[in-house]
N, C-alpha and C positions, 0 to 999 in steps of 0.2 A: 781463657779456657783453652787448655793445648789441644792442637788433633790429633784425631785419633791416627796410629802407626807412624807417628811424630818418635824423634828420638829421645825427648821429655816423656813422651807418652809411656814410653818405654821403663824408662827410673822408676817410673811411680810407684807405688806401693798397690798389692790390689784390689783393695778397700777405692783409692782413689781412682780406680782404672772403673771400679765399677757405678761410681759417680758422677764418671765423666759421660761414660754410654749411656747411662738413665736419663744422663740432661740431657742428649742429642737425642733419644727417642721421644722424649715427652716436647722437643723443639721438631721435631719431624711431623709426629700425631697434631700438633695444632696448626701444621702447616697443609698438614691432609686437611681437616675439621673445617678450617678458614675455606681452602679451594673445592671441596664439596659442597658449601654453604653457596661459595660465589658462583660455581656451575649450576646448581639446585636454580637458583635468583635468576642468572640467566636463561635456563631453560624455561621457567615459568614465564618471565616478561616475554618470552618468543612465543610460547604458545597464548599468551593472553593478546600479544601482537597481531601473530593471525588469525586467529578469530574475531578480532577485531576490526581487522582488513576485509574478510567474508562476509559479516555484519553488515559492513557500510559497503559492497559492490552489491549485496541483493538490495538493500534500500535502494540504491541505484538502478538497480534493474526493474524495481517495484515502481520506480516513480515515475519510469521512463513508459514502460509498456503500458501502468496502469495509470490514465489520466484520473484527475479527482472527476469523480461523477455531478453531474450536473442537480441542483438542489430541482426536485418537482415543482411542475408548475402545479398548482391548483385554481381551476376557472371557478371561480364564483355565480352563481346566478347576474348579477347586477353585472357581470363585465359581458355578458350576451344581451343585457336588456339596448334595446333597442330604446338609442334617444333621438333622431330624430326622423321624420316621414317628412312624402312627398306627395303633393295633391296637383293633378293634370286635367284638366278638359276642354277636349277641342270646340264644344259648342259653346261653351263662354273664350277660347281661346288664350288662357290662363295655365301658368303653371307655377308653384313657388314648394318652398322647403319649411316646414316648422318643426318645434320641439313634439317628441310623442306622445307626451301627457297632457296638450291641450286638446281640449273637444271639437271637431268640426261639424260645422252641419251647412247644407249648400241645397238650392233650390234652383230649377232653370226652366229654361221650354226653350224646347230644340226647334219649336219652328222658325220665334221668331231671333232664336241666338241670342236672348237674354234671360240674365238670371243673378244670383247673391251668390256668396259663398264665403265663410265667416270660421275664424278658430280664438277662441275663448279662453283662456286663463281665470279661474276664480280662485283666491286664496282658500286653504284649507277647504278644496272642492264644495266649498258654500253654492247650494243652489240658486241664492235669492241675488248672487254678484255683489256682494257688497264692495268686495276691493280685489284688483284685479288688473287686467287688460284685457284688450281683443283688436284682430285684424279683420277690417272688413272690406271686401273686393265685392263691387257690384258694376253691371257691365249692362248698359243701355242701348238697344237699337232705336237711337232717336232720330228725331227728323231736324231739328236744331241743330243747324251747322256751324255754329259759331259757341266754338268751348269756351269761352269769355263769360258769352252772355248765361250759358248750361252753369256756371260755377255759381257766377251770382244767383242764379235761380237757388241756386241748392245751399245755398249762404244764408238767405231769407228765411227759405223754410226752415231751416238749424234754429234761427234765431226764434222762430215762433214758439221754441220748447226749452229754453233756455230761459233763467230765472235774470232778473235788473241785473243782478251783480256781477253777470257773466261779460268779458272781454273779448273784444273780436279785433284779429286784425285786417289788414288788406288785403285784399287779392292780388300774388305774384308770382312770376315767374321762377321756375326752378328746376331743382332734378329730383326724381322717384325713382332712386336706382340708377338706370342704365338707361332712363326714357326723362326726356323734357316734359315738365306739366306745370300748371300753375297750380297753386297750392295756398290756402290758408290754415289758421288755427284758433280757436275757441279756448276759452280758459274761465276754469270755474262754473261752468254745466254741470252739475253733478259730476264734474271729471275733466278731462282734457281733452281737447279731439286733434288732431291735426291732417288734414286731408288734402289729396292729390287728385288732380283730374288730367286723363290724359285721351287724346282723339289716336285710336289705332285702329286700321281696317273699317272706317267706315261707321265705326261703334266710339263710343264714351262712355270710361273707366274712373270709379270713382273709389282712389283706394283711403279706407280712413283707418286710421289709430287711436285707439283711445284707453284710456290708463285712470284708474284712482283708487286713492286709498289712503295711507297716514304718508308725511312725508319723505319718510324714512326708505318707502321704498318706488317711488315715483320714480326717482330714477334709472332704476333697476327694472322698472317697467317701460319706461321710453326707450331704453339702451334693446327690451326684447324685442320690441315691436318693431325699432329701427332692422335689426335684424331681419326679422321676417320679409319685410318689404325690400330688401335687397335682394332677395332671391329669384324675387315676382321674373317672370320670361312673360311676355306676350307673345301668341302662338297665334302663327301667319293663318288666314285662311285657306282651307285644302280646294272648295272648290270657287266659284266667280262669286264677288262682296254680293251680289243680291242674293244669293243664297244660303239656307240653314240646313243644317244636317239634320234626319231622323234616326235615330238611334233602336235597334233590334237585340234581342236577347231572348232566343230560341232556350225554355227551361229545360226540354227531355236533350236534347241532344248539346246542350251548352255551348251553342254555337253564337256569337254575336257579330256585329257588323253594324257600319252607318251607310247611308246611301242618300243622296240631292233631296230635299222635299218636292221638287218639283216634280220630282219621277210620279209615273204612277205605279200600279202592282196586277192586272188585269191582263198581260201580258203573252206573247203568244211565242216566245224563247223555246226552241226545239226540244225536247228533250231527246236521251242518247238510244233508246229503247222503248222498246214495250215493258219492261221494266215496273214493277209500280213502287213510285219514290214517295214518300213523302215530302211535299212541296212547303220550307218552312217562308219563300217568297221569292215574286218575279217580278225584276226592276227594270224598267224601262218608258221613252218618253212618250207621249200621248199623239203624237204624229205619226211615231215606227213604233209600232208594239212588237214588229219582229225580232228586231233587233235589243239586246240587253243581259241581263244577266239572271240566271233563276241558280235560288241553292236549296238543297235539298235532301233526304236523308233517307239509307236506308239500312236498314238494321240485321248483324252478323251476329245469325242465330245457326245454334248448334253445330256441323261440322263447316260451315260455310266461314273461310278466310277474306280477308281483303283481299289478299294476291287474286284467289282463285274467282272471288265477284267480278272482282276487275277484270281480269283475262274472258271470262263469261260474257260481260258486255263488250269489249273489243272484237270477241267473235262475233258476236252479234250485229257489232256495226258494220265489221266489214262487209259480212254477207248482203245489208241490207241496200251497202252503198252498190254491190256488183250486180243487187235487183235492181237497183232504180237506174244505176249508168250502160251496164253492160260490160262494164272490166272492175277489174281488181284495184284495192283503195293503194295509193302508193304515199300513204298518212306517216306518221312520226308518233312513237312511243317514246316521250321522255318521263326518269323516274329522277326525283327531286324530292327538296325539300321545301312544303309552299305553307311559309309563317310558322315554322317551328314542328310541324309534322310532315311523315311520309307523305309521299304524293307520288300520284302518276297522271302528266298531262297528256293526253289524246290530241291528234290534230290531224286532220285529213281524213278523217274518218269515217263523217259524219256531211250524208250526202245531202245534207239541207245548209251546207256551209258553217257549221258549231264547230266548238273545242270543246273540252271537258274536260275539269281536274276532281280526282280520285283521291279522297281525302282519306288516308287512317284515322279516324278519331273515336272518343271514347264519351257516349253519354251517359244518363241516371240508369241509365238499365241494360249498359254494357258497350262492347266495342260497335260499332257504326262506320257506317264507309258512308261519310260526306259528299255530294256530287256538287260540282260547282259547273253548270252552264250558259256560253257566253257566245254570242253570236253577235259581232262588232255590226256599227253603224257606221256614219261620218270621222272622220277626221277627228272633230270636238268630239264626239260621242264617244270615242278609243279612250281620252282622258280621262275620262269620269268611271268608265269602268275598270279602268288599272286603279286608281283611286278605293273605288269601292273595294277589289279584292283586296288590295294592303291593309284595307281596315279589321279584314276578316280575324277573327281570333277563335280557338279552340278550346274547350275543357277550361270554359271560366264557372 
C-alpha cells in the first residue's frame, strides 16, 4: 500500500488515490475505536480500583474502633441458688459446712453446754428415711474421763438395736478431719454407721455417719458424709472450761448477747441518768453486784435523733458529775463503730466511775438508741466483760 504524498502516490489514477485514503481512514477509525475501548477498560478498573481500596480501609476502621460486642450474660435462677450453708455454735462449740438442701435440726442447753445437732439427706424428700444419709454431731458434758472406756460404752448401746446380722469392728485409733479420735463402724444395722469420738475442751464429741439404701448409691452417700465431716472446726471455749454460756434475745429491740451462767442479773450497774431506760438485763457476779454490765433500750420517737439523745445525756452526765465532785468532768467522747453499728462511747463522765456505749440500732417498732453500761471489777472480771460486749449483736 503506497503512502500518501509518496511519488507512486502521485501516478496513480484517482479512482486509486481515492482507495488508498478510504483504507487509511477506516485503518485510523479502528485505531481510535481500539484506544477508546482500552482507555474506557482502564478508566473503569481504576475506579472499581478505588472503591475498592475505600471499602476495605473503612472495614478497617470499623474493626478497629468497633470491637465485636460481647455475647449477654444471662443469670439463671439456679446459678444464685445457693448450694451450700454453714452451721456455728459456740455452746456446743461446733462449726461445719453442708450441702443446702439437707434439713437440720439441733437441740442443746446452754447451761450445761450439751446438746445434738443432726443434717439429714432423704431420697426424693421421703419423710419416713427410707434411703438416704445423715450427719450426726452430739457433744457431752461428762464426767468419764476416759474416751476409750465413753466409746465402748456407746458401742454396746449401738449393738442393743442392731439386728444378729449386723457386723461390728474394733475400736481404733484415727483421724476425724483435722482431730485424732478413735473411731469404729457398724455394718448392716438397718444401714451403715461409722463413728468418731473425740475429748476437746473438757467435753466428748461423738461424730456419726450413716447411709443406706440400694447399692448403687452407698457410695455416693459415704463420699457426702465424708465430706461434711471434714469441715467439722471445734470451737475453743470463750470463757474458763467450767463454765456455760446463757444465751439472750431481746424480741422488741432485736438485740442479742451471751453472758457466764454463773453471773447473776439482780445487779446494781450505775445507770448514765435519770433517764428511764428500758433495762433488757444486768450481768454481774454475786459477791460485786456493783460492778458488771447492764444493757438497755430506749426508744427514738418522733423528732428525737440519736445524735441529739446522746448529746442530752452527756449533758446530763457532766452536770451531775460537777454536782457530786465539784469541778468539771475532764471524760472522752469517742464515736465508733461497736459490732457493726454507730456508736458513741462516753468515759469520764460518769461520777460513780461507768462508761457507756450509745448504740444506733433499729427495733420491731422503729429506730432505738441501745445503752450499754459497764463499770469494771477485778482484773478477771475485765475479761468476761470484754467477752460479753463482743458477743453483742444488732437487728437479728
Amino acid at each position: 500500500m503506497e503512502k500518501l504524498n509518496s511519488p507512486e502516490f502521485e501516478n496513480l489514477s484517482i479512482q486509486q488515490k481515492e482507495e488508498i485514503i478510504l483504507h487509511h481512514k477506516r485503518k485510523f477509525i479502528k485505531k481510535v475505536a481500539v484506544a477508546i475501548v482500552a482507555v474506557s477498560a482502564l478508566i473503569a478498573l481504576t475506579v472499581f480500583g478505588l472503591k475498592l481500596r475505600k471499602e476495605l480501609i473503612q472495614d478497617r476502621v470499623r474493626f478497629v474502633s468497633n470491637p465485636p460486642a460481647e455475647a449477654p450474660v444471662i443469670v439463671t435462677p439456679d446459678e444464685n441458688k445457693e448450694t451450700e450453708k454453714e452451721y456455728s455454735n459456740t455452746t456446743l462449740q461446733i462449726s461445719f459446712r453442708y450441702p443446702a438442701e439437707l434439713k437440720l435440726t439441733e437441740s442443746f442447753d446452754t447451761v450445761k453446754g450439751e446438746g445434738k445437732v443432726e443434717v439429714l439427706y432423704s431420697k426424693d424428700n421421703n419423710p419416713e428415711f427410707l434411703e438416704g444419709y445423715k450427719v450426726t454431731i452430739t457433744v457431752f458434758s461428762t464426767k468419764v474421763r476416759d474416751l476409750n472406756q465413753f466409746a465402748t460404752t456407746r458401742l454396746e448401746a449401738m449393738k442393743l438395736n442392731c439386728p444378729e446380722t449386723a457386723t461390728y469392728s474394733e475400736i481404733k485409733e484415727g483421724m476425724m478431719g483435722q482431730y485424732g479420735s478413735l473411731n469404729f463402724q457398724i455394718d448392716y444395722c438397718d444401714g451403715y454407721f461409722r463413728n468418731y469420738y473425740i475429748s476437746f475442751g473438757e467435753k466428748f464429741f461423738e461424730i456419726s455417719r450413716y447411709y443406706k439404701g440400694d447399692i448403687g448409691f452407698r457410695q455416693q452417700y459415704e463420699t457426702a458424709t465424708e465430706e461434711i465431716i471434714k469441715t467439722i472446726t471445734l470451737l475453743p471455749q470463750r470463757f474458763d472450761v467450767s463454765e456455760f454460756l446463757k444465751s439472750v434475745s431481746d424480741v422488741d429491740s432485736r438485740v442479742t448477747f451471751e453472758y457466764p451462767s454463773h453471773l447473776v442479773n439482780n445487779c446494781l450497774v450505775p445507770m448514765p441518768t435519770d433517764t428511764l431506760y428500758r433495762v433488757i438485763l444486768s450481768m454481774c457476779e454475786e459477791a460485786a453486784k456493783e460492778a458488771g454490765v447492764v444493757i438497755a433500750v430506749f426508744p427514738l420517737k418522733k423528732e428525737a435523733t440519736f445524735e441529739s439523745v446522746t448529746q442530752t445525756e452527756i449533758n446530763k452526765m457532766a452536770d451531775d458529775f460537777f454536782a457530786a465532785k465539784g469541778y468539771p468532768t475532764q471524760g472522752n467522747i469517742e464515736r465508733f463503730e461497736f459490732n457493726g453499728e454507730t456508736a458513741v462511747k462516753v468515759t469520764g463522765y460518769s461520777w460513780k466511775d461507768a462508761y457507756y456505749i450509745f448504740v444506733n440500732s433499729e427495733g420491731v417498732r422503729g429506730n432505738e438508741l441501745v445503752l450499754i453500761g459497764v463499770k469494771e471489777g477485778g482484773a478477771d472480771f475485765k475479761t468476761t466483760i470484754e467477752t460479753i460486749l463482743s458477743s453483742i449483736k444488732f437487728r437479728q
